[in-house]
C-alpha positions in Angstrom: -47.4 -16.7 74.7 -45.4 -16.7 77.8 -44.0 -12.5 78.2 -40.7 -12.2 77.4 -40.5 -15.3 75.4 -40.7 -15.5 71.8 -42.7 -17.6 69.9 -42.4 -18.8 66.3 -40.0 -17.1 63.4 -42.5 -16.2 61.4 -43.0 -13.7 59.0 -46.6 -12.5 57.7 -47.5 -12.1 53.8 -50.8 -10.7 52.8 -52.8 -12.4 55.1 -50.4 -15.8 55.7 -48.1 -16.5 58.1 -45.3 -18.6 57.3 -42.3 -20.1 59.4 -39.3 -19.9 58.7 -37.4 -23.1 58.6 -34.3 -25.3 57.7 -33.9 -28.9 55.9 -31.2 -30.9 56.7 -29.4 -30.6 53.5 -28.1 -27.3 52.4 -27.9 -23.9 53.9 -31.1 -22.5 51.9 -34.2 -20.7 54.6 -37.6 -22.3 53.6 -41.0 -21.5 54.1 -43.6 -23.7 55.6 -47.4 -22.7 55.4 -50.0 -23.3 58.1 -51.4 -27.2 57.9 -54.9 -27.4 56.3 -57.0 -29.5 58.4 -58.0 -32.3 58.5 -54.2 -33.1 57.6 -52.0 -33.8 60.8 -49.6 -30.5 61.6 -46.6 -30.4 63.0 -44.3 -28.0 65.5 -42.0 -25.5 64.7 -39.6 -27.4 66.7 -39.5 -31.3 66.3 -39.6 -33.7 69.0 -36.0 -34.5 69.2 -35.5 -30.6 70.0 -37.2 -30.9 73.7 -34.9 -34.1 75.1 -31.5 -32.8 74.8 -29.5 -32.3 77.5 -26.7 -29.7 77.2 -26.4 -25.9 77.3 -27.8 -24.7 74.0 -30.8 -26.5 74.5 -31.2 -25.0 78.0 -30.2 -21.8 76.2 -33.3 -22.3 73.9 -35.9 -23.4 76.6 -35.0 -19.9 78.3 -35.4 -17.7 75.3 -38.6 -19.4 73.6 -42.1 -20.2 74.6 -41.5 -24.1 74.2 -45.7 -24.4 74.0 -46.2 -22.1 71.4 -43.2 -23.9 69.3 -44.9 -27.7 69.6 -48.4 -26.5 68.8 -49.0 -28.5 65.6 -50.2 -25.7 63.5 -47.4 -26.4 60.5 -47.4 -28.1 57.1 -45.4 -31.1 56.9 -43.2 -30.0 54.3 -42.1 -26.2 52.7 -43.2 -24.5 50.1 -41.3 -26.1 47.8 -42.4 -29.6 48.7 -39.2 -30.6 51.2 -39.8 -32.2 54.3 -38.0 -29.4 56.6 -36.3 -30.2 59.7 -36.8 -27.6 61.9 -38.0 -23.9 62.6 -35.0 -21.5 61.9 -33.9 -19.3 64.7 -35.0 -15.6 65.1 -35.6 -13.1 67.4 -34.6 -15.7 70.5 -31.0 -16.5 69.0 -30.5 -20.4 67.3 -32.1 -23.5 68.2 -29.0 -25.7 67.2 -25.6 -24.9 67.1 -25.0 -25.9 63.8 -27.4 -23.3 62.5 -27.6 -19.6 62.6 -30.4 -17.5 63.1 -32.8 -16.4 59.8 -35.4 -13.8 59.2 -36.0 -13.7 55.4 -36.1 -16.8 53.3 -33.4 -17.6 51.1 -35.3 -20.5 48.7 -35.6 -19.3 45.1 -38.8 -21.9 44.7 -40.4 -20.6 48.0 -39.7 -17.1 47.4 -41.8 -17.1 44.0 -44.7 -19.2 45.6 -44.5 -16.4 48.1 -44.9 -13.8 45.8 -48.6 -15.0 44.7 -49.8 -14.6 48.2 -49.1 -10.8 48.0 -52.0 -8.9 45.9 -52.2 -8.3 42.5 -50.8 -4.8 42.0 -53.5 -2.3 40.0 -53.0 -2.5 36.1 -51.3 0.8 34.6 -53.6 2.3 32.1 -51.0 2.3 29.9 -50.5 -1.7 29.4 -53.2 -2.0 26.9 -52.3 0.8 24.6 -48.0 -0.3 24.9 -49.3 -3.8 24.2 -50.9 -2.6 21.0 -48.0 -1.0 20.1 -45.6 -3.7 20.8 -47.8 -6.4 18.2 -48.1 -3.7 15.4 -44.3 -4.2 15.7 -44.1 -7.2 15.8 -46.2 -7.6 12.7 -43.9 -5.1 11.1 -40.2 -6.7 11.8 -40.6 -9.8 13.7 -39.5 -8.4 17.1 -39.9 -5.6 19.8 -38.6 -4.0 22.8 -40.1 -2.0 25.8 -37.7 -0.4 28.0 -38.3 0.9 31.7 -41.0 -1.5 32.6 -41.8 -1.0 36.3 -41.4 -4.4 37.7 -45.1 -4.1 39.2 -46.5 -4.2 35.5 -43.9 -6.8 33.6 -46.1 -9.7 34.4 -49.8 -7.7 33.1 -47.6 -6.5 30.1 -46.1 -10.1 29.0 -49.9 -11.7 29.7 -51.4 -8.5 27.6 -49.1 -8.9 24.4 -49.5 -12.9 24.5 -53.3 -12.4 24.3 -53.3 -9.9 21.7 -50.6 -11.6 19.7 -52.6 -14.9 20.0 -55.9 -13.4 18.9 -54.2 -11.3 16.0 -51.4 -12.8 14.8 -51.7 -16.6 15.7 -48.0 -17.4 15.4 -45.8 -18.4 18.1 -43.9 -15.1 19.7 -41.3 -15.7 22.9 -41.3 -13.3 25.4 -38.1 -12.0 27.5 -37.2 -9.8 30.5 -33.8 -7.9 31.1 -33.9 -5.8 34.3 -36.6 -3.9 33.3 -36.8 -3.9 29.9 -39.3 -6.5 28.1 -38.3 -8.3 25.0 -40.6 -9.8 22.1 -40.1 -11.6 19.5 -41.3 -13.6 16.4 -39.1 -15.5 14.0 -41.7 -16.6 11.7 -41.9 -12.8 10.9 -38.6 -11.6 11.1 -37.0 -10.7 7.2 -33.7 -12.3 8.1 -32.8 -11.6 4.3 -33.5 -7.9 5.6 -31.5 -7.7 8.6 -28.9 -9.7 6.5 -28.4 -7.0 4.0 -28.0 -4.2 6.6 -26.1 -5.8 8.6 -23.8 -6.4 5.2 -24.3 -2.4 4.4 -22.8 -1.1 7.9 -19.9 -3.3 7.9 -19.0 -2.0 4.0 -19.8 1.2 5.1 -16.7 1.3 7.3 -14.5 -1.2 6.4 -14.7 -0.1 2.7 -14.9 3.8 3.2 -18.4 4.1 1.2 -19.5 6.6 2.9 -19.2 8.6 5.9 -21.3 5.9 9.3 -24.1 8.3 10.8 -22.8 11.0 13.1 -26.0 10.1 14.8 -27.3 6.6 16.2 -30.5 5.9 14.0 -34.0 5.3 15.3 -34.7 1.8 16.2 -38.7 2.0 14.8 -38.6 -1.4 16.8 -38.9 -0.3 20.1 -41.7 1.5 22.2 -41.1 3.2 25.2 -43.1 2.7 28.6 -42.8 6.3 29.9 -43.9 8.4 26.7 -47.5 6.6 26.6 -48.2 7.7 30.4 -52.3 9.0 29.6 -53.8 11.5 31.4 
């Protein structure tokens, strides 16, 4: 690469290197792998991009190392399977002056393809014994919860309880995720009748002056919590 001139916008995951780039429909930053040979690659900038004749262009053949920009080293479409139109501009300022320049992608399909290329983070020692926990629950009332999940250890913790339900329950369960708190549950097990009734039972209890409501919030025996099971 030429000094002073910059090459690519690219930005490296794991051991990847992928471009940055724009389609012509949308506003939405892409990511384009490396080609695979044998397939034909393609440059960062397209043809079209090196025969115009007007300031920006001049601004771009000043700031960027034109070479390292047509070396066909690029799939021919993104991540997401969209033919792309052309490398978004970094470091060097824009290649066109309809788009700005881009240094993270902005594709909700290419951002989760982009997180398998990272590596699998180590397995907490406690996912096994809160996935345990979490079916015995399930097998009780139909449902459970597991708050504070680290987001790390949401994916090991779904694929866990999914196994073990599988292997010991054999009925369909639905997993869910709020912000870091994981959701299971089972209607084929749930005692609606049950939930019925106590639903029923608070409502009388203070519409109807029954009895005095519990100065305390009750235990919900439903839910296990990530950060009391920490071993060691």
């Amino acid at each position: 690469m030429h000094e002073g001139l910059h090459g690519p916008n690219v930005i490296t995951v794991g051991t990847s290197q992928l471009l940055l780039a724009q389609v012509s429909g949308g506003e939405a930053v892409h990511l384009v792998r490396r080609n695979n040979p044998p397939e034909a690659g393609r440059g960062a900038l397209s043809d079209a991009h090196f025969y115009q004749a007007d300031n920006d262009w001049e601004l771009v053949k000043r700031r960027y190392d034109l070479a390292a920009l047509q070396e066909p080293v690029w799939a021919q479409t993104t991540m997401c399977g969209r033919a792309w139109l052309v490398m978004a501009g970094g470091d060097g300022g824009p290649v066109s002056r309809y788009r700005q320049p881009a240094f993270v992608p902005t594709c909700r399909r290419c951002l989760a393809l982009m997180d398998r290329l990272f590596p699998a983070p180590a397995v907490d020692e406690r996912v096994p014994v809160v996935a345990q926990l979490v079916v015995d629950l399930v097998r009780q009332h139909g449902y459970a919860e597991v708050p504070q999940v680290p987001g790390d250890q949401l994916s090991a913790l779904r694929k866990a309880i999914r196994l073990l339900i599988k292997q010991q329950i054999g009925q369909p369960c639905r997993t869910f995720v709020h912000d870091d708190r994981l959701m299971v549950a089972c209607e084929s097990l749930g005692d609606r009748e049950a939930e019925q009734r106590v639903a029923v039972e608070a409502v009388e209890t203070v519409l109807l002056g029954r009895e005095q409501p519990p100065a305390v919030r009750p235990v919900r025996e439903w839910v296990v919590s990530w950060t009391a099971w920490k071993q060691g």
